[in-house]
C-alpha positions as CSV (number, residue, x, y, z in Angstrom):
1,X,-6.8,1.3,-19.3
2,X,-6.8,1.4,-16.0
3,X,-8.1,-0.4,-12.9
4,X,-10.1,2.0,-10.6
5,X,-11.4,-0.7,-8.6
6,X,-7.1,-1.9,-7.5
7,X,-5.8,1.3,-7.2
8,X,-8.8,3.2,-5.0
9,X,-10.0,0.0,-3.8
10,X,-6.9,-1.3,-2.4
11,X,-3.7,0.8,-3.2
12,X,-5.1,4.3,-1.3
13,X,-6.3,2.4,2.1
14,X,-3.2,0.1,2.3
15,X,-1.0,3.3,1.5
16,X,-3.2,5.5,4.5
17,X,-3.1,1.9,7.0
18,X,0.7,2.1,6.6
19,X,1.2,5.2,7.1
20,X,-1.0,5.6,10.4
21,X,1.0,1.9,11.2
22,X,4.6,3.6,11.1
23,X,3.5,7.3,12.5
24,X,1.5,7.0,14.9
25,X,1.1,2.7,16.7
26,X,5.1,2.5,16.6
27,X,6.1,5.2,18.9
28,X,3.5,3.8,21.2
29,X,5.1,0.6,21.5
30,X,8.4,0.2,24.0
31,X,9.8,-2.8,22.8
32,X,8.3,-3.8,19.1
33,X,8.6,-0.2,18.3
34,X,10.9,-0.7,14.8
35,X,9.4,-4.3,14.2
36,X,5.3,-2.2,14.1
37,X,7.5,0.8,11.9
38,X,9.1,-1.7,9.5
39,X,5.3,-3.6,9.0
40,X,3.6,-0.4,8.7
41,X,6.3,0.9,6.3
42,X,6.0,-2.2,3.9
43,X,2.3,-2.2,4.4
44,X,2.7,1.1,2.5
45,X,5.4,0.3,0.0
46,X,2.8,-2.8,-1.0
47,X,0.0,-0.2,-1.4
48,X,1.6,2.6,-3.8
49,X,3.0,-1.3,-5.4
50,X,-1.0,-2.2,-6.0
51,X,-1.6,1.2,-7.3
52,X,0.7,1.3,-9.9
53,X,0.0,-1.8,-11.4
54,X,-3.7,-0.8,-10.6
55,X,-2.9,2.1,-13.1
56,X,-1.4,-0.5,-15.7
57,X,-3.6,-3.3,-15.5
58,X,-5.5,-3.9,-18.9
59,X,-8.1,-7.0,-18.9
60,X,-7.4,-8.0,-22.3
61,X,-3.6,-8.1,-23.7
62,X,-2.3,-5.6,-25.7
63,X,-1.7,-7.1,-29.3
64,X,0.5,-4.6,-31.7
């Protein structure tokens, strides 16, 4: 069962604020140019990480 509220609610925007991060703040910037690409890279790595567990995470355990 899935969580909607983890994976839309935080996964999605942290995946799209990386993304605009890296493409299109870091080639602005002159001297912190690969320091704002690396953030805005792992800003988006930690976003498809919160959707994935989003998509696993169960509020009760799973008892076989």
């Amino acid at each position: 069962m899935a969580s909607k509220a983890i994976s839309v609610g935080v996964g999605i925007p942290m995946m799209v604020v990386g993304a605009l991060i890296a493409l299109l703040w870091a080639p602005a910037e002159a001297e912190l140019g690969e320091t704002v690409e690396f953030v805005g890279s792992l800003i988006g790595i930690l976003g498809v990480v919160f959707f994935i567990s989003g998509l696993f995470y169960a509020k009760e355990a799973v008892l076989n």
